[in-house]
C-alpha positions as CSV (number, residue, x, y, z in Angstrom):
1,X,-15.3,-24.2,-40.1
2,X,-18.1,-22.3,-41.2
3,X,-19.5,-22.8,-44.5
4,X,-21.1,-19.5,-46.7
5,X,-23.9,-20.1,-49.1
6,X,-23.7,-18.4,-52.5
7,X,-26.8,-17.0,-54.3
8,X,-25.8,-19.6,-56.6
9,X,-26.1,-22.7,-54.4
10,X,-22.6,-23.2,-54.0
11,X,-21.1,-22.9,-50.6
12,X,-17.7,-21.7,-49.9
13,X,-15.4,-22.6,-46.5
14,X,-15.2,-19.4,-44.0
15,X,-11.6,-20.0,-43.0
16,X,-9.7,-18.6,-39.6
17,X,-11.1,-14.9,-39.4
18,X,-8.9,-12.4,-39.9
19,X,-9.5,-8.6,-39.4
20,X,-10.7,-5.5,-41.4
21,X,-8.6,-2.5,-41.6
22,X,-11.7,-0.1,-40.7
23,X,-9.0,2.8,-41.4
24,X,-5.5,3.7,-39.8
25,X,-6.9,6.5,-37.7
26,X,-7.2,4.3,-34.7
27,X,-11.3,3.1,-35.5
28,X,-12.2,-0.1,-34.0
29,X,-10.9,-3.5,-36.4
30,X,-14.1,-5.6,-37.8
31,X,-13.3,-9.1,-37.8
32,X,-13.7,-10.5,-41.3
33,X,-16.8,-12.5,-40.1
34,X,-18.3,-9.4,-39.0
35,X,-17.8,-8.2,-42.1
36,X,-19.3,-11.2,-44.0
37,X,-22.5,-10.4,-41.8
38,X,-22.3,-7.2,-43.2
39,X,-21.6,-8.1,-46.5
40,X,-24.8,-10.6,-46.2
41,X,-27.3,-8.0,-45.2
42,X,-26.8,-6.1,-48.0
43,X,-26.9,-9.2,-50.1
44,X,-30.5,-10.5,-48.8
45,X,-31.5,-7.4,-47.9
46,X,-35.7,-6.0,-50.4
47,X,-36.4,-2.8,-50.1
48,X,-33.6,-1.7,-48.3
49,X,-34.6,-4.7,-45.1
50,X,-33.2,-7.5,-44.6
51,X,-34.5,-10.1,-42.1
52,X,-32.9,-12.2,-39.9
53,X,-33.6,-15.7,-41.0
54,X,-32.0,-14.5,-44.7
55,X,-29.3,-13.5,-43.3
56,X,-29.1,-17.0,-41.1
57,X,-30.2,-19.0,-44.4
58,X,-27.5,-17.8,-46.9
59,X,-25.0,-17.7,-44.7
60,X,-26.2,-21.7,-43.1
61,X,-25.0,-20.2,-39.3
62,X,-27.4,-19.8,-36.2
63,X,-30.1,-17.1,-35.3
64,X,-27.7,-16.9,-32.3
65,X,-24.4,-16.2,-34.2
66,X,-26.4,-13.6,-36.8
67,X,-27.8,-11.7,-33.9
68,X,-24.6,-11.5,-31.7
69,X,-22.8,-10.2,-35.3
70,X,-25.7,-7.8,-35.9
71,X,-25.3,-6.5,-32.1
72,X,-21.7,-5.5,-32.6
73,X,-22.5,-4.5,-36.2
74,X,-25.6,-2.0,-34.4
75,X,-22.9,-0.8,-31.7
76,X,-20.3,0.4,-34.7
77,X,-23.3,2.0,-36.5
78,X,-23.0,0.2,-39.4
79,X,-26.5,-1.7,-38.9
80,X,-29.8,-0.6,-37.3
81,X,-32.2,-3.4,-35.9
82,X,-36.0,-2.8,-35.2
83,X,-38.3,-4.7,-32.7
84,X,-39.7,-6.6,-35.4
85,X,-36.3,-7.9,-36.3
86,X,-35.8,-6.3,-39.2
87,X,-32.7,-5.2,-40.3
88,X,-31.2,-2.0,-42.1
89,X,-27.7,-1.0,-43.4
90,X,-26.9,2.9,-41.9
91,X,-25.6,5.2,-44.6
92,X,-22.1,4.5,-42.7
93,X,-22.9,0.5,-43.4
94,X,-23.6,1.3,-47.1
95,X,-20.5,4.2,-47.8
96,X,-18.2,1.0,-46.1
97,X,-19.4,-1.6,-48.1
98,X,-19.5,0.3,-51.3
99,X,-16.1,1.2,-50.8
100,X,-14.6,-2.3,-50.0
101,X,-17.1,-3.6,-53.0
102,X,-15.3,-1.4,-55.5
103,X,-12.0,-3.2,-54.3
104,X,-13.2,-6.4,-54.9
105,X,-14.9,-6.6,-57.6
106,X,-11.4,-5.0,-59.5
107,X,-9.7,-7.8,-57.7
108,X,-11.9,-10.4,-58.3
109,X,-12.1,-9.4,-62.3
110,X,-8.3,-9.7,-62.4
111,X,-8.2,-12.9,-60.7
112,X,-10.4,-14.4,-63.5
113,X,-8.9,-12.6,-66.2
114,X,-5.5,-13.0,-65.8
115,X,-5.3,-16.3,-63.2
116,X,-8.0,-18.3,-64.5
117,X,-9.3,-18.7,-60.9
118,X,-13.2,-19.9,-60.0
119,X,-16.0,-17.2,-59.9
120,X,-16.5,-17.7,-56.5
121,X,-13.3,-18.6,-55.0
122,X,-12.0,-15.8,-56.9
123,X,-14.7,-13.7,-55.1
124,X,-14.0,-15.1,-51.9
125,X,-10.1,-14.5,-51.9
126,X,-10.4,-10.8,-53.6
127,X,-12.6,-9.9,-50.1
128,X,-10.0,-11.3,-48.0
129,X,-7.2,-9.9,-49.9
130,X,-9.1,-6.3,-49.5
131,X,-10.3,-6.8,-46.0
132,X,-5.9,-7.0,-45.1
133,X,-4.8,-3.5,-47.1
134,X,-4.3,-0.7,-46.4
135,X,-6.4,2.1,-47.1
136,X,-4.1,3.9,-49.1
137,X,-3.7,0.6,-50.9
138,X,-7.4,-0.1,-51.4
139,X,-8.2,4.0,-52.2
140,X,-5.8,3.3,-55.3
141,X,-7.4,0.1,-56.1
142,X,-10.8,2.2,-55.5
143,X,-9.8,4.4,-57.9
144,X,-8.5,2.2,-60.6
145,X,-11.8,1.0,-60.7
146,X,-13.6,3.6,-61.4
147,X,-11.6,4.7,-63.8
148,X,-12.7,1.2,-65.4
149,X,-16.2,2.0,-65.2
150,X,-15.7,5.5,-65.9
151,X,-16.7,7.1,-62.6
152,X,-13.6,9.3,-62.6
């Protein structure tokens, strides 16, 4: 079992992976550790670059296991890499994780709110609930929240 570090310090279990719905028009399934790399680049990432060794450093995995993710994270287009081993999010990276963000953090705040459960397991549980629904599902969620915030 994999372990993910927190900004915070604290590290939470990764538990059996289980997949992202990427859409029900027949696109390619992330696995939820794919998506956690994802998630992470955005998460180290100054100046719109994240490096590898962040990456490797906050989520306490090898350079090996963050590059193989990266290279099937570059092949969806969700990720470029340069020579220098930098890494960027593609506008389709950022659209997809800004998306499934929205979704969580609603989830997440209701969790606390109304279940009393830890910041950062309640974190942790809203992504996998998110990374499992539908999109229909997770659009309404989507837009619940911004109708919170006001977006709407």
């Amino acid at each position: 079992m994999t372990n993910i570090k927190r900004k915070s310090g604290t590290f939470v279990p990764l538990k059996k992976p289980t997949r992202v719905r990427l859409g029900e028009r027949g696109g390619r399934e992330m696995t939820y550790s794919e998506f956690r790399y994802l998630w992470n680049v955005r998460e180290v990432e100054k100046d719109n670059v994240a490096r590898l060794r962040d990456i490797t450093n906050i989520m306490t995995v090898t350079k090996v296991s963050v590059f193989r993710a990266l290279e099937r994270l570059e092949k969806g287009g969700y990720v470029q890499k340069s020579k220098d081993r930098k890494i960027c999010l593609t506008e389709k990276g950022r659209t997809f994780l800004e998306e499934y963000e929205q979704a969580i953090f609603f989830l997440k705040e209701k969790m606390l709110q109304f279940a009393g459960i830890e910041e950062g397991m309640a974190e942790e549980e809203a992504m996998r609930i998110v990374c499992v629904l539908s999109d229909e599902s997770r659009g309404k969620i989507v837009r619940a929240w911004q109708k919170r915030e006001g977006k709407l």
